[in-house]
MMTF fields as JSON, N, C-alpha, C and O atoms, coordinates in Angstrom:
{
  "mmtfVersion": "1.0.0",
  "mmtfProducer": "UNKNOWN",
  "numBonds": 231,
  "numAtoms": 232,
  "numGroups": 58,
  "numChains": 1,
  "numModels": 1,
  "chainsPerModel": [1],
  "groupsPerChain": [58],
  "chainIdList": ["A"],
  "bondAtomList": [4, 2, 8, 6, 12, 10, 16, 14, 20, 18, 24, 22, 28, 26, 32, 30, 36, 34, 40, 38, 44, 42, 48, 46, 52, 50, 56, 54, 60, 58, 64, 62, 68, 66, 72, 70, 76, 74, 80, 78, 84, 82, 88, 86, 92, 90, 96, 94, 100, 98, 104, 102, 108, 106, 112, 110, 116, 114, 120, 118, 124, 122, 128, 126, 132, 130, 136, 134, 140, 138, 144, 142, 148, 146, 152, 150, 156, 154, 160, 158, 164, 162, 168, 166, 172, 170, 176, 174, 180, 178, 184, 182, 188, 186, 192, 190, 196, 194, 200, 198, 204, 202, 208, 206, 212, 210, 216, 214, 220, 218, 224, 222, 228, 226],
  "bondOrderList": [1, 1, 1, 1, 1, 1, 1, 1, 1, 1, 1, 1, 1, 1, 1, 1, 1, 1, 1, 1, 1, 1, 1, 1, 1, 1, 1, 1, 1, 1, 1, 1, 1, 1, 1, 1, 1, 1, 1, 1, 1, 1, 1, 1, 1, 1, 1, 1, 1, 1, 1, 1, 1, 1, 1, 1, 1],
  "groupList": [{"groupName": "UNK", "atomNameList": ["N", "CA", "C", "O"], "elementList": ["N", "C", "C", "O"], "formalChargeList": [0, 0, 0, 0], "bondAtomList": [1, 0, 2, 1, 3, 2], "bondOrderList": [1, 1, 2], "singleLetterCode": "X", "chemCompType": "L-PEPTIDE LINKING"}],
  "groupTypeList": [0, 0, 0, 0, 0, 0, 0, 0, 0, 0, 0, 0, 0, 0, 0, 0, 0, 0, 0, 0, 0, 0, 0, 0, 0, 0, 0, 0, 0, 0, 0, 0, 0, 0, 0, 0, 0, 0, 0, 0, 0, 0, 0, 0, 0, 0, 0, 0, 0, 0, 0, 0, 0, 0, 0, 0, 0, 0],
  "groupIdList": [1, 2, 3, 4, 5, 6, 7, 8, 9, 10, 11, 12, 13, 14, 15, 16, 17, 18, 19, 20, 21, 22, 23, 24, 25, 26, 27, 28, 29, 30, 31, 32, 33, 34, 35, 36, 37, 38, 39, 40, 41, 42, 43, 44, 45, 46, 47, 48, 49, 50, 51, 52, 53, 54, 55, 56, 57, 58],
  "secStructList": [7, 6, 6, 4, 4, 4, 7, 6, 6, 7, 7, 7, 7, 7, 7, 7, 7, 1, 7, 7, 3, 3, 3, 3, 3, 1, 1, 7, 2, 2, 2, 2, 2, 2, 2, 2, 2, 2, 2, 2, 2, 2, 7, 7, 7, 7, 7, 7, 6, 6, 3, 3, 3, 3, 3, 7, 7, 7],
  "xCoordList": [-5.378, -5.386, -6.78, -7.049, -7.708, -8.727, -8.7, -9.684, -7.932, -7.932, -6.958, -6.578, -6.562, -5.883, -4.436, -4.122, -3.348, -2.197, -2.187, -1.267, -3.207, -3.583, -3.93, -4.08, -4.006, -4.617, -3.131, -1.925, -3.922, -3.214, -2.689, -1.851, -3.332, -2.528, -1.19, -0.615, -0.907, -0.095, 1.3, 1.455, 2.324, 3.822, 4.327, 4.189, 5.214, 6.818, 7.916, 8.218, 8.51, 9.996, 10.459, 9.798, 11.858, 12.612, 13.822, 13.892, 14.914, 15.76, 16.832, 17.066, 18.039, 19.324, 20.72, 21.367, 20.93, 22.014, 23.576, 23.881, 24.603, 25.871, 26.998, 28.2, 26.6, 27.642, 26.545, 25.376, 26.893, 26.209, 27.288, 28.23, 27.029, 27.825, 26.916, 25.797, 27.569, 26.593, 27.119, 27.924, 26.916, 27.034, 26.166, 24.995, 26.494, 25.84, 26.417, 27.637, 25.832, 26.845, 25.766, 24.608, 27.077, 26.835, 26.257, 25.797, 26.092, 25.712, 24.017, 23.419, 23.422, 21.982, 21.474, 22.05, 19.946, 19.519, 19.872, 20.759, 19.206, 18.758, 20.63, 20.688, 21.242, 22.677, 23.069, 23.469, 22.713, 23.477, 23.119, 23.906, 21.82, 21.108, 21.163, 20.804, 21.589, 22.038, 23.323, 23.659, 24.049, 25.784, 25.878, 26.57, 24.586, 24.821, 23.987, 24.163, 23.3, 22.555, 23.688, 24.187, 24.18, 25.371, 26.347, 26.805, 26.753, 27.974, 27.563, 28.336, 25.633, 25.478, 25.602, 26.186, 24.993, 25.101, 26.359, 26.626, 27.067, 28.666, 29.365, 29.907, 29.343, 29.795, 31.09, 31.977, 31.529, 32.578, 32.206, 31.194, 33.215, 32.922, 32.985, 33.789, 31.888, 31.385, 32.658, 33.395, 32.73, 33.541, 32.295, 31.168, 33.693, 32.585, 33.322, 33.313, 34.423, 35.142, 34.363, 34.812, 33.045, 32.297, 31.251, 30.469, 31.492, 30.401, 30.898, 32.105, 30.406, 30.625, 30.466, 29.333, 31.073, 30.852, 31.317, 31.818, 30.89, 31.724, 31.083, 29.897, 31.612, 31.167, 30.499, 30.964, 29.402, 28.085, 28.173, 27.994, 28.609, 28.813, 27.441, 26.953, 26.643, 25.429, 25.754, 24.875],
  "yCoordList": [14.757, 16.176, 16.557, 16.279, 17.148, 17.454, 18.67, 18.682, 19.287, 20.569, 20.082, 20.773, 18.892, 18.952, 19.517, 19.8, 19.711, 20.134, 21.809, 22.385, 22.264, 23.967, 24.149, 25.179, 22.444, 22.703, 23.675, 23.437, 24.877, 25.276, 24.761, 25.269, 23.659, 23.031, 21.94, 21.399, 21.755, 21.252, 21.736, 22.559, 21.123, 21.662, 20.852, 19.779, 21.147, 20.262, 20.662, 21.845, 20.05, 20.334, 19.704, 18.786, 20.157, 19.569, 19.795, 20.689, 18.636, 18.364, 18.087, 16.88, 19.13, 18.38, 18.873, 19.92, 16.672, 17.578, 17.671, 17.28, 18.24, 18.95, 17.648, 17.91, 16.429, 15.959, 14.649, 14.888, 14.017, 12.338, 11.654, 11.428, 11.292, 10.199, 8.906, 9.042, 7.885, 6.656, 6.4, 7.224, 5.362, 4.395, 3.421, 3.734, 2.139, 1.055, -0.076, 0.033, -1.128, -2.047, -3.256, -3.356, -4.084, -5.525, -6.282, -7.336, -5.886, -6.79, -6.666, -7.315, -5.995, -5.53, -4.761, -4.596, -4.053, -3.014, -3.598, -3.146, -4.645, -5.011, -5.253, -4.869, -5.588, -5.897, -4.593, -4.369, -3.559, -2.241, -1.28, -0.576, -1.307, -0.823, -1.279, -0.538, -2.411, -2.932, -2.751, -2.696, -2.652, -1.872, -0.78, -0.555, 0.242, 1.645, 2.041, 3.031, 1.157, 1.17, 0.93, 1.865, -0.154, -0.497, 0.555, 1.159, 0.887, 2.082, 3.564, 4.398, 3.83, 4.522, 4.594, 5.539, 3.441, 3.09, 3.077, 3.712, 2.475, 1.845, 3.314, 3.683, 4.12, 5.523, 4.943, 5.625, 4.022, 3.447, 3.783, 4.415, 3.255, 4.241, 2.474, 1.571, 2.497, 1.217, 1.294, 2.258, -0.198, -0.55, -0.439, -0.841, 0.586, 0.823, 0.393, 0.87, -1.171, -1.859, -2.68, -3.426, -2.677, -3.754, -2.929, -3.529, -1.686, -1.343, -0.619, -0.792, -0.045, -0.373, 1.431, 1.744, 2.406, 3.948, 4.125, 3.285, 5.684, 6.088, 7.452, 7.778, 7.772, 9.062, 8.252, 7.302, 8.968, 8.512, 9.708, 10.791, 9.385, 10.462, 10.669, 9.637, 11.785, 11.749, 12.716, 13.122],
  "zCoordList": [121.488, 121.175, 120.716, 119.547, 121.451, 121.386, 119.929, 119.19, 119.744, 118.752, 117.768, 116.823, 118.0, 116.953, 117.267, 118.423, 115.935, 116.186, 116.649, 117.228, 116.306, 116.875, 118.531, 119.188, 119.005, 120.294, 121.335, 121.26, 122.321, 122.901, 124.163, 124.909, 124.271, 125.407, 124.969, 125.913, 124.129, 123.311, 122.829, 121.926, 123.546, 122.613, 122.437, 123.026, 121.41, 120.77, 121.203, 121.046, 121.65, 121.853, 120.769, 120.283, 120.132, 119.642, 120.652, 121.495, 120.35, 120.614, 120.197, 120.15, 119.679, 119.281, 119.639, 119.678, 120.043, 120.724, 120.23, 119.103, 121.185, 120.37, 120.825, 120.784, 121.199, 121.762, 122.762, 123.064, 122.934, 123.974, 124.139, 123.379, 125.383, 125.997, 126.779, 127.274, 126.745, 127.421, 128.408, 128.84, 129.035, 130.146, 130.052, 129.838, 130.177, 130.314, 131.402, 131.529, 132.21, 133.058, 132.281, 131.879, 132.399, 131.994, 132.793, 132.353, 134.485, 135.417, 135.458, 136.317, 134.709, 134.881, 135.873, 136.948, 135.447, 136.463, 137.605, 138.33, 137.852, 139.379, 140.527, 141.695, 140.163, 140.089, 140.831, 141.973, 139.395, 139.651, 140.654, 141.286, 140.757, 141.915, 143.482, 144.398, 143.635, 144.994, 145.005, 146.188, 144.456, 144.014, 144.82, 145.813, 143.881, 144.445, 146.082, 146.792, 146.242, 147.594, 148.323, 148.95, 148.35, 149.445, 149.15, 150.12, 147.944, 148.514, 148.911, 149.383, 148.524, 149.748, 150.857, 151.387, 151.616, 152.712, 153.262, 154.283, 152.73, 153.406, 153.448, 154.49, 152.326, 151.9, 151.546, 152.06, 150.916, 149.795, 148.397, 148.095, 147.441, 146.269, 145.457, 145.686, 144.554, 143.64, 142.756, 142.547, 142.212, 141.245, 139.773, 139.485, 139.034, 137.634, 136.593, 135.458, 137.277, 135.685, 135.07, 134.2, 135.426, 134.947, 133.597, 132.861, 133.586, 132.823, 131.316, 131.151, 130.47, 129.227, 128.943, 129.308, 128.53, 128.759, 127.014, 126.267, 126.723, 125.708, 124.521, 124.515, 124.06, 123.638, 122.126, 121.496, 121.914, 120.547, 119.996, 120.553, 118.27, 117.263, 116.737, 116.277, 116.676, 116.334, 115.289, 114.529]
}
């Protein structure tokens, strides 16, 4: 920041939010990403019992 916190090329966002939800899979990125390539391709629908979801009380 050339100016400092006054510089005008410079903003803040804040962020807060009213509600989050996750998703995570246990099989890892690389796993999950050839998952979803092939059921692009194939145009079948991925199995998502492997992964770990759920609503985060913030």
């Amino acid at each position: 920041f050339e100016e400092g916190k006054d510089d005008p090329k410079v903003s803040v966002i804040r962020v807060t939010p009213d509600e989050t939800y996750y998703w995570d899979t246990k099989a890892g990125k690389l796993v999950s990403f050839v998952t979803f390539a092939a059921a692009a391709l194939t145009g079948k629908k991925t199995d998502n019992s492997d992964g770990v979801e759920g609503n985060l009380h913030v």
